[in-house]
C-alpha positions in Angstrom: -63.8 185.4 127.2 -60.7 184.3 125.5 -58.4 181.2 126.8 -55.0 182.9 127.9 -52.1 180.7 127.9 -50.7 180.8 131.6 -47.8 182.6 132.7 -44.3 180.8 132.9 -42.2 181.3 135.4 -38.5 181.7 134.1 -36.0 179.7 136.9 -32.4 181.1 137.0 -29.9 178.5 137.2 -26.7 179.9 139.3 -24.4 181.2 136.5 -20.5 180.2 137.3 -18.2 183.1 135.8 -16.0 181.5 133.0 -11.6 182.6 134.3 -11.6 185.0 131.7 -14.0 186.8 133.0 -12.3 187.0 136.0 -9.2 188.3 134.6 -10.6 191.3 133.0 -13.1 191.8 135.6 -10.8 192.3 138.6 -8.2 194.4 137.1 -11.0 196.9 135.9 -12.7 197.1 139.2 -9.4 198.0 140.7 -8.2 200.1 138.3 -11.8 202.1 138.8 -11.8 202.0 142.8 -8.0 203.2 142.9 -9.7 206.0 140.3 -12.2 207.2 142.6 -9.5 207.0 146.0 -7.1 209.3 143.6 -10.2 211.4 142.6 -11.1 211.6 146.4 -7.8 212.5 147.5 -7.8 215.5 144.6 -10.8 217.2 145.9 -9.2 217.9 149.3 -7.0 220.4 147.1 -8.3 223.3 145.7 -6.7 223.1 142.3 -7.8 219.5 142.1 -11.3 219.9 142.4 -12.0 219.4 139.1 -9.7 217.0 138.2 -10.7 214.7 141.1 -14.3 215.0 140.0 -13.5 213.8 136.7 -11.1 210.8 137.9 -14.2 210.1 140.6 -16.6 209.8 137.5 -14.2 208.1 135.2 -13.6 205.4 138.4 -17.3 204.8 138.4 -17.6 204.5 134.9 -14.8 201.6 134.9 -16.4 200.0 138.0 -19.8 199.7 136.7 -19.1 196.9 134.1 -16.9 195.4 136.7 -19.9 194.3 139.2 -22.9 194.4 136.5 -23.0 190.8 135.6 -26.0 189.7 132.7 -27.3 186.3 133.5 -29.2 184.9 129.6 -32.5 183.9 130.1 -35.0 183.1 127.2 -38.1 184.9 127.5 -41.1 182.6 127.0 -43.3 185.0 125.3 -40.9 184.9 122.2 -38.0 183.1 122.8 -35.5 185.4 122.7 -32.6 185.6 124.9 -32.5 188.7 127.1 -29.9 189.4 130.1 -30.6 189.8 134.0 -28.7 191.2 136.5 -27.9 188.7 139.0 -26.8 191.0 141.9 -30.5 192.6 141.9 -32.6 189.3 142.0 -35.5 191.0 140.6 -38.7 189.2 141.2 -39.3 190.0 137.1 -38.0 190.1 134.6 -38.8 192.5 130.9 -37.8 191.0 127.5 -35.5 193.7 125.7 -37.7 192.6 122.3 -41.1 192.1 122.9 -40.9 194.1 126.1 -43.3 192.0 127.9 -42.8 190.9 131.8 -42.3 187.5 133.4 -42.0 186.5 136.8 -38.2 185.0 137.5 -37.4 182.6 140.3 -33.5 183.0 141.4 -32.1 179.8 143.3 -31.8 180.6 147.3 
């Protein structure tokens, strides 16, 4: 049997978004939410059914990057700095390059 080295457990410090982040965070998200309202409010029309289904997709397209924050954590398998969601809290993690798993511990 071969000696395999033990799994380590990454801990997530709680990340603090930098001000700058929160100036082009905001305004996007908003921008996007008032994009899907529109969108919403031009399907109740016939003509703007299409219309509003495109402003409804572009909205969500703008919000997404507003609320998906990546946390860095270094992967101990190779050392390599991948990103984590930190609204999902998954219980693992997978390195983008070696595409192993770890097991992540967020703070409560």
């Amino acid at each position: 049997m071969e000696n395999k080295a033990p799994i380590q457990t990454v801990n997530v410090n709680k990340r603090q978004m930098q001000a700058w982040e929160y100036c082009v965070r905001i305004p996007i998200g908003l921008l996007g939410l008032a994009s899907i309202i529109g969108g919403l409010l031009l399907c109740l029309t016939i003509i703007g059914i299409l219309p509003g289904i495109g402003m409804m997709l572009t909205g969500g397209l703008l919000v997404m990057p507003a609320f998906l924050v990546g946390h860095p954590v270094s992967c101990p398998f190779c050392a390599n700095e991948t990103k984590l969601n930190i609204y999902k809290h998954d219980k693992a993690g997978e390195c983008s390059s070696c595409k192993n798993n770890f097991p992540v511990k967020w703070p409560k």
